[in-house]
C-alpha positions as CSV (number, residue, x, y, z in Angstrom):
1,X,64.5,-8.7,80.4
2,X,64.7,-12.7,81.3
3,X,67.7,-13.5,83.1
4,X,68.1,-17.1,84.2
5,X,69.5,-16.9,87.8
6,X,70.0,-20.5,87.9
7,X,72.8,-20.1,85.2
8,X,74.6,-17.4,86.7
9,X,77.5,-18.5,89.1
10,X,77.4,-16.8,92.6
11,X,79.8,-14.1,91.7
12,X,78.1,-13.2,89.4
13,X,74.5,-13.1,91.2
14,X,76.5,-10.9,94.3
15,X,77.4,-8.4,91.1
16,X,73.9,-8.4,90.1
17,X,72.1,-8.0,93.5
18,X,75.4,-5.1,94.3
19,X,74.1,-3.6,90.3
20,X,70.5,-3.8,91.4
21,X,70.8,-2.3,95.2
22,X,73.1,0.4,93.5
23,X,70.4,1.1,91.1
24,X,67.5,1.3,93.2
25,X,69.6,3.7,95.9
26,X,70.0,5.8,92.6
27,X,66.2,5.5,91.9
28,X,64.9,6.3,95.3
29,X,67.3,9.7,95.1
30,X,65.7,10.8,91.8
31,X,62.4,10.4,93.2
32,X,62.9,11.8,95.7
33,X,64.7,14.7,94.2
34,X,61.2,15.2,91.9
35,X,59.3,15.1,95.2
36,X,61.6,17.9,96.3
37,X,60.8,19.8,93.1
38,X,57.0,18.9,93.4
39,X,56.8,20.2,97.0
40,X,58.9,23.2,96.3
41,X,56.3,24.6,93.6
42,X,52.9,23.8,95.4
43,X,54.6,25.8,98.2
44,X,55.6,28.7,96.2
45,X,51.6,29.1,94.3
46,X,50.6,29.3,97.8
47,X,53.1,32.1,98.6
48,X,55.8,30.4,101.0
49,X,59.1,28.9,101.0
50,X,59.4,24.7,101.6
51,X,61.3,25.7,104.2
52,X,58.7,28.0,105.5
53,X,55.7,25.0,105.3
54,X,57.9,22.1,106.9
55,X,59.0,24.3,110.0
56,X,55.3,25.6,110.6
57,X,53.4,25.0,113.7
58,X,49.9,24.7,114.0
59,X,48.6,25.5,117.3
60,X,45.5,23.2,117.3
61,X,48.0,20.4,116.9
62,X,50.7,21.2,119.3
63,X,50.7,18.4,122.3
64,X,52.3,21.3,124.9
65,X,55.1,20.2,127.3
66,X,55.0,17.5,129.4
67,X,53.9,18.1,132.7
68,X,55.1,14.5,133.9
69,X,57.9,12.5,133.6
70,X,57.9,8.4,134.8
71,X,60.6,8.1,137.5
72,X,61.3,4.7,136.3
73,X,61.9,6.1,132.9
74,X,62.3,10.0,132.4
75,X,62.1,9.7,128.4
76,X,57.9,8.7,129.2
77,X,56.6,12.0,129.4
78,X,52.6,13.1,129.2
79,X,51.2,16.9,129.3
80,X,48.6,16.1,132.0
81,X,45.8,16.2,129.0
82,X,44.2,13.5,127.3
83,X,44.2,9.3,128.5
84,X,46.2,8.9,130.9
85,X,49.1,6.8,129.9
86,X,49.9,3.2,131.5
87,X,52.9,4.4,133.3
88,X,50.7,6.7,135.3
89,X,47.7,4.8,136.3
90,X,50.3,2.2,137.3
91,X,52.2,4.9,139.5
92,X,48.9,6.0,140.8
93,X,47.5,3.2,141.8
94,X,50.8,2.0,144.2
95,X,50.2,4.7,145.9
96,X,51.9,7.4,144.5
97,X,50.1,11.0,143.4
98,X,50.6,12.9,140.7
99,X,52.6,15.4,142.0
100,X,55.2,12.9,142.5
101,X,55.5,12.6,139.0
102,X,55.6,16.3,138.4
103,X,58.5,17.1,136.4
């Protein structure tokens, strides 16, 4: 499929970017219907639901609540394990200890 842009007029170009942005939306939603389809049957040979694999937990990987919040911005939270994030090294070393930051 050649088609000379330089020829078209700009209406027509705006109806063929609208015809291609129309057909890649539909594109993307097949796809992604298949992947639906895909994911639903590897699910079920192993016994569960989609549902049932995309709500799981696993333990190992759970982070726990946050222990901490940053007082300058509650939505910066940490769980007291791992590095210590930015916020709190900066909060530690003005003075502050960690229990100040205890949520």
């Amino acid at each position: 499929m050649n088609i000379e842009l330089e020829t078209l007029s700009r209406p027509e170009l705006e109806k063929l970017k609208a015809d291609v942005e129309k057909a890649l939306k539909t594109i993307d939603s097949r796809r992604r219907a298949e992947a639906k389809r895909a994911a639903e049957k590897a699910a079920k040979e192993f016994g569960f639901s989609l549902e049932e694999v995309v709500t799981a937990t696993d333990s190992k990987t759970s982070k726990g609540a946050p222990k901490y919040a940053n007082p300058a911005d509650p939505s910066q939270t940490w769980t007291g394990r791992g590095r210590k994030p930015n916020w709190v090294i900066e909060a530690l070393d003005s003075g502050k200890s960690i229990d100040d930051l205890a949520i």
